[in-house]
C-alpha positions in Angstrom: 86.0 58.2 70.2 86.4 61.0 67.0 88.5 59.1 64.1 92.1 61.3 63.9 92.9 59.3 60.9 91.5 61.3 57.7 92.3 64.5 58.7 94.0 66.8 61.5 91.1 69.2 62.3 91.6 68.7 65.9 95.0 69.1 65.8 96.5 71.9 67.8 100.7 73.1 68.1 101.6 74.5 71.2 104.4 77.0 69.5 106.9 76.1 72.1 108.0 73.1 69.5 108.8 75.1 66.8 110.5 78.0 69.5 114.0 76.9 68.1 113.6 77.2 64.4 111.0 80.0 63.5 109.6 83.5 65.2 105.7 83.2 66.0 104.6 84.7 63.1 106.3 82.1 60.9 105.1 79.5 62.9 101.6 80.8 62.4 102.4 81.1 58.5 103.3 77.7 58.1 100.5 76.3 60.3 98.2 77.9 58.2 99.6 76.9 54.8 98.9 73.1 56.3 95.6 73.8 57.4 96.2 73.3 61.0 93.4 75.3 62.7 94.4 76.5 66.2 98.2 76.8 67.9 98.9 78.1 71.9 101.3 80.3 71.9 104.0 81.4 74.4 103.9 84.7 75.6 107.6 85.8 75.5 106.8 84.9 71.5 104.1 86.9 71.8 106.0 89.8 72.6 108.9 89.0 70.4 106.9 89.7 67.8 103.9 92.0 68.9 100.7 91.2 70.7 98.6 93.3 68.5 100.5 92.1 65.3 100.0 88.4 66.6 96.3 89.2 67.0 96.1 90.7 63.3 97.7 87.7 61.9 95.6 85.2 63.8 92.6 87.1 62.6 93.9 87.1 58.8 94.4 83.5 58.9 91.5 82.3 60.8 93.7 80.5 63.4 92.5 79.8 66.7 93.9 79.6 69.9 93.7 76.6 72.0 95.4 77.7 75.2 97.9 80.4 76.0 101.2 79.9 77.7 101.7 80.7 80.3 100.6 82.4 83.9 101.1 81.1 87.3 104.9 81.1 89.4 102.8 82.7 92.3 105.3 82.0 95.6 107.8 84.6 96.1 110.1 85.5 99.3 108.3 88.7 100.1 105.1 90.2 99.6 106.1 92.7 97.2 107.3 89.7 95.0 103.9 87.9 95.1 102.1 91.3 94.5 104.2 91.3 91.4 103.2 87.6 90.2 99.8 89.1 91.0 100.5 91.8 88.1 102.4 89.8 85.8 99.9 87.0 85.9 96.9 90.4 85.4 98.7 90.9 82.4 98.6 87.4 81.0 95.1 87.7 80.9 94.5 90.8 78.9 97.1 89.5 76.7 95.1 86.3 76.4 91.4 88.2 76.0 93.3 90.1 72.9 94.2 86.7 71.2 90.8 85.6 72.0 92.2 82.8 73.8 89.8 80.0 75.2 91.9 79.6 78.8 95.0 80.7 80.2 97.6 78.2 81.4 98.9 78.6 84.2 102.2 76.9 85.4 101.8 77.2 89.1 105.2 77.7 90.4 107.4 76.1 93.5 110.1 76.8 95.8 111.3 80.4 94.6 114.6 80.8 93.4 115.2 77.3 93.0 114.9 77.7 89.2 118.7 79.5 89.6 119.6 77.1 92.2 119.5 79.2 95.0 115.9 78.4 96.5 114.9 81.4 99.2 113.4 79.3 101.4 112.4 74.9 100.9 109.0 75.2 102.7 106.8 73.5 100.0 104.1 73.7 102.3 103.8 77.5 102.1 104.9 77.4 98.7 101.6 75.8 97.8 99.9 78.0 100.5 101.1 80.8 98.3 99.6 79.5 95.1 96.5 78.8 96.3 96.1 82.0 97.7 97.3 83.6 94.4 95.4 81.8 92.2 92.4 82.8 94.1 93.4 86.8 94.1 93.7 86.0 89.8 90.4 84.4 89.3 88.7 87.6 90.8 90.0 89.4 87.7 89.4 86.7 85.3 85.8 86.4 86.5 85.8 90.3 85.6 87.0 89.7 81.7 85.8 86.3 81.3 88.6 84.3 80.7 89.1 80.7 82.4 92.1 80.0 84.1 93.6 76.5 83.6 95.7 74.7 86.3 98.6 72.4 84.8 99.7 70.0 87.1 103.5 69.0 86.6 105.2 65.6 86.8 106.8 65.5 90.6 110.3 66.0 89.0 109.8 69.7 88.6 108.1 69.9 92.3 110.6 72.2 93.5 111.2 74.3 90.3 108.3 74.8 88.3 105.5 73.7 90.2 104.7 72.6 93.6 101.1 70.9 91.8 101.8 67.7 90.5 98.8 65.7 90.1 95.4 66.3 88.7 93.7 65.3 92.5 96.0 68.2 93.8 94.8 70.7 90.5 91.0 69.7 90.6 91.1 69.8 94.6 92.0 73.2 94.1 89.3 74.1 91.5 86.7 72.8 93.6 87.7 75.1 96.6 88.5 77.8 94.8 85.6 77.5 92.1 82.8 75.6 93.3 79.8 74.9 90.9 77.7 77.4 92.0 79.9 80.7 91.8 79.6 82.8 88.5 76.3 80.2 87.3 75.0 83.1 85.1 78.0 83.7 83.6 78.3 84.0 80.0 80.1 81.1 79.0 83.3 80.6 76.7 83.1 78.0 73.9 80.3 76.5 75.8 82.1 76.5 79.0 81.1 78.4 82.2 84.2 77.4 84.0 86.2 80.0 85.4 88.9 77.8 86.8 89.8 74.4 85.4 92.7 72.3 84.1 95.1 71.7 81.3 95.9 68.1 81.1 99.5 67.6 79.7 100.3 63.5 79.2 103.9 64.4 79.6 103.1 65.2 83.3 99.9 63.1 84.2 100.4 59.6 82.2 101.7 57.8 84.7 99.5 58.6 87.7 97.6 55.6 88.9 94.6 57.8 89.6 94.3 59.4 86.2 91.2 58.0 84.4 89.4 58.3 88.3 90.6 62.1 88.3 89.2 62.7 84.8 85.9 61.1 85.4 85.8 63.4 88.2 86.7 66.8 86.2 83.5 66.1 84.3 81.2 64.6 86.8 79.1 68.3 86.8 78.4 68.6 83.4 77.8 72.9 83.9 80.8 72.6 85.4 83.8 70.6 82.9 87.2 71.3 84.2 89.1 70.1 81.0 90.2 73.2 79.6 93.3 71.7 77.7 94.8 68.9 76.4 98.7 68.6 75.2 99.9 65.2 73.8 103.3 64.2 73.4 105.4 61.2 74.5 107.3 59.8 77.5 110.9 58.2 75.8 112.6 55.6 77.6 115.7 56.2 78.1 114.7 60.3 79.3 117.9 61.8 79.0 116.7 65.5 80.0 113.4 65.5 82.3 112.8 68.9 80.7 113.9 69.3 77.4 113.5 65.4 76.1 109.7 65.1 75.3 109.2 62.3 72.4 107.3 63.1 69.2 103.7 61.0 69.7 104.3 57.2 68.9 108.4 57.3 69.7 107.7 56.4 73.6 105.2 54.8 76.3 102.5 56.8 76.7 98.8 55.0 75.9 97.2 58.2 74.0 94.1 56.5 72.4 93.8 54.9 75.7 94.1 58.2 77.4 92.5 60.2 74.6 89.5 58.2 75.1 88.8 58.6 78.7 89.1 62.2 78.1 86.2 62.2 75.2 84.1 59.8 77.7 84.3 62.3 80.1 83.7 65.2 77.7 86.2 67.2 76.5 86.0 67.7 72.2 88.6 69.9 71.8 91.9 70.3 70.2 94.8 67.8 71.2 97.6 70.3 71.4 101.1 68.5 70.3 104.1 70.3 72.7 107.1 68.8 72.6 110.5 70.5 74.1 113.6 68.4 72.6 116.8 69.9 72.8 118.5 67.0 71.0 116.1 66.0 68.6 113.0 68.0 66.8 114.7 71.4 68.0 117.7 70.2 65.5 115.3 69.3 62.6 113.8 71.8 59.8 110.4 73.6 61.2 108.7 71.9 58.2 109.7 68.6 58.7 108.5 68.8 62.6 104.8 70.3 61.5 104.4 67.6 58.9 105.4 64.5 61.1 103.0 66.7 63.7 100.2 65.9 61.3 101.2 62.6 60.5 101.7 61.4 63.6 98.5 63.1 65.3 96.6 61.2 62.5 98.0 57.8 63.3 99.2 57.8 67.3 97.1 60.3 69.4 
């Protein structure tokens, strides 16, 4: 397992925990001024700011992407609504080839409407129905451009909001019926990867799944064909007091990340650990310098 301790090279922000303090292009300032090498953006920050002077600055400071937030939501109440997820989710990817973005995540979406409330219908079967069949219809385009699509699975509690996936099995059951090992083979690959559709593994949402360490010994088990796209650390506190906006700071909760970090490096994935934490309450409240630098500390000595 790769030694965190003497330096953060592998350290990635997912700009979503800095969203309350700083625009993107501050965030991206202050990463670089601490040598953090690659960030995932959102794109509503994107677009606060401008995709093509996002891409300039990430140029200018040599800053990588490790992920792009977000596509998915597929199941609508009509047709004309999941033609338009179809669009939305198009656009996602061009946005993502501009940044030079290594996969695009996609948050696959639930029971629609339910996010206000007011769900349109509570058929979870055709909800996933209708994410299967859209995420097929947008890896047709991103086999076109190249750019891998990434499934994140979400804890159960957001089943019927956010997404009707909820455990890696379900994600890499998908990726194996939707992107079996031998379609796109002589495909050019991206950062060594010739996976068109794969998954991003978020602790917050997978950690306590009995299966996990099965599940990613399995998204490895071709080695042409690695489904870790992504990998976002944080921690699970106990007491939760918001299942959405309450994610600890790495070492504040439960989770095992070296435990979990090193069954994802057994099974192959050497990429960034992505730090994406969403706390209303907490590091939202604190100064954006203060967060990056515990960021770094505490990538260093818990993840």
């Amino acid at each position: 397992m790769r030694d965190f301790s003497q330096d953060h090279q592998w350290l990635s922000i997912n700009t979503a925990t800095l969203r309350k303090q700083w625009t993107l292009d501050r965030i991206i300032e202050e990463c670089a001024k601490r040598g953090i090498r690659a960030i995932s953006p959102w794109r509503d920050q994107v677009a606060a700011v401008g995709l093509e002077q996002i891409a300039r600055q990430l140029r200018g400071t040599g800053i990588a992407l490790s992920g792009y937030c977000r596509g998915g939501f597929f199941p609508a109440v009509d047709a004309a609504g999941r033609q338009q997820a179809l669009l939305d989710n198009r656009r996602a990817i061009d946005e993502a080839k501009t940044l030079n973005a290594p996969c695009l995540v996609l948050v696959v979406g639930a029971l629609p409407g339910a996010l206000t409330g007011k769900p349109d219908y509570t058929d979870i079967s055709r909800a996933r129905t209708e994410v299967r069949d859209g995420i097929a219809a947008t890896l047709e385009y991103a086999r076109q451009v190249n750019m891998p699509l990434a499934i994140e699975p979400l804890h159960p509690m957001q089943a019927a909001e956010r997404a009707c996936v909820n455990t890696l099995e379900q994600a890499l059951d998908l990726c194996d019926e939707l992107d079996p090992p031998d379609v796109g083979k002589d495909t050019p690959s991206v950062q060594g990867r010739v996976c068109h559709l794969g998954v991003a593994l978020d602790i917050y949402h997978v950690w306590w799944d009995p299966k996990l360490q099965q599940q990613i010994a399995r998204a490895s088990s071709n080695p042409a064909r690695n489904r870790l796209l992504a990998y976002h650390v944080c921690d699970w506190l106990t007491p939760t007091r918001d299942l959405l906006n309450d994610r600890g700071m790495m070492g504040d909760g439960v989770v095992e990340l070296k435990k979990i970090r090193g069954w994802i490096e057994q099974a192959g994935y050497l990429g960034f650990s992505e730090v994406e934490i969403f706390s209303e309450t907490n590091w939202w409240l604190k100064p954006g310098e203060e967060v990056l630098d515990t960021c770094i500390a505490r990538h260093r000595s818990a993840v």
